[in-house]
C-alpha positions in Angstrom: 0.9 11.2 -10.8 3.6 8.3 -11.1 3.8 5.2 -13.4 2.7 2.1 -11.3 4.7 -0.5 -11.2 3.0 -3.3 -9.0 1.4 -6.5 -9.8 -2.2 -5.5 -10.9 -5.4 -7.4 -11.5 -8.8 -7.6 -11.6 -11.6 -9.2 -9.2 -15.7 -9.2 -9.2 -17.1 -8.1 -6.3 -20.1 -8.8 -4.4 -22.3 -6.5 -6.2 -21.2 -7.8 -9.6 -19.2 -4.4 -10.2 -14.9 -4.6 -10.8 -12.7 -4.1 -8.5 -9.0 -3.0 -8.9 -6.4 -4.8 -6.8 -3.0 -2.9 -6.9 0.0 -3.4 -4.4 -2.7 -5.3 -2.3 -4.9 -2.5 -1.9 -8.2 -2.0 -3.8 -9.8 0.4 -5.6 -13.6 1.1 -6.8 -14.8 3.0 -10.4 -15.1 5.9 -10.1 -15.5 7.1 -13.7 -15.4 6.5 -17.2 -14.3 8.5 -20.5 -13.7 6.2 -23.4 -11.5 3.5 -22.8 -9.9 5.6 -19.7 -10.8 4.9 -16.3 -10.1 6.3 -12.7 -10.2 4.2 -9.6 -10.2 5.5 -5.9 -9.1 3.3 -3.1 -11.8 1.9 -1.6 -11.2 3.6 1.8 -12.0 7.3 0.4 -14.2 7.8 3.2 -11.6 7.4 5.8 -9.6 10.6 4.2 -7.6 7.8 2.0 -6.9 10.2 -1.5 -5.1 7.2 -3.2 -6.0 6.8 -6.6 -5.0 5.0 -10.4 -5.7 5.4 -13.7 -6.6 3.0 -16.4 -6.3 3.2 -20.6 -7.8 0.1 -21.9 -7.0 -2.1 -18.6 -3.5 -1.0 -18.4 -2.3 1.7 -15.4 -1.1 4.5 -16.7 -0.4 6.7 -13.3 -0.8 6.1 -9.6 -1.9 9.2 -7.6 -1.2 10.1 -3.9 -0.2 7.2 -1.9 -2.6 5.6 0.9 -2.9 7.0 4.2 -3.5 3.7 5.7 -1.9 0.3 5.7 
């Protein structure tokens, strides 16, 4: 995994839940250990393996790249 260097944020989505917004592409939870967190883009069902992690709301690496635009 890589250091991220995009503009990141955060938004609320429908369901109430965060949602990671990187590079324009978002991401979903997918777990939680402490104050470290791992997002998958939301696309994982379509084969997309692109993922980030979090320490305390700050990305720490960026895994594979999307497979999709």
């Amino acid at each position: 995994m890589k250091p991220c260097l995009f503009e990141t944020f955060f938004e609320i989505n429908a369901q109430g839940r965060r949602v990671l917004i990187c590079a324009n592409q978002r991401f979903n939870q997918q777990y939680v250990s402490g104050s470290k967190m791992r997002w998958r883009c939301v696309k994982r069902n379509s084969g997309c393996r692109a993922c980030v992690v979090t320490v305390d709301d700050v990305i720490v690496k960026c895994g594979e790249p999307h497979n999709h635009r």
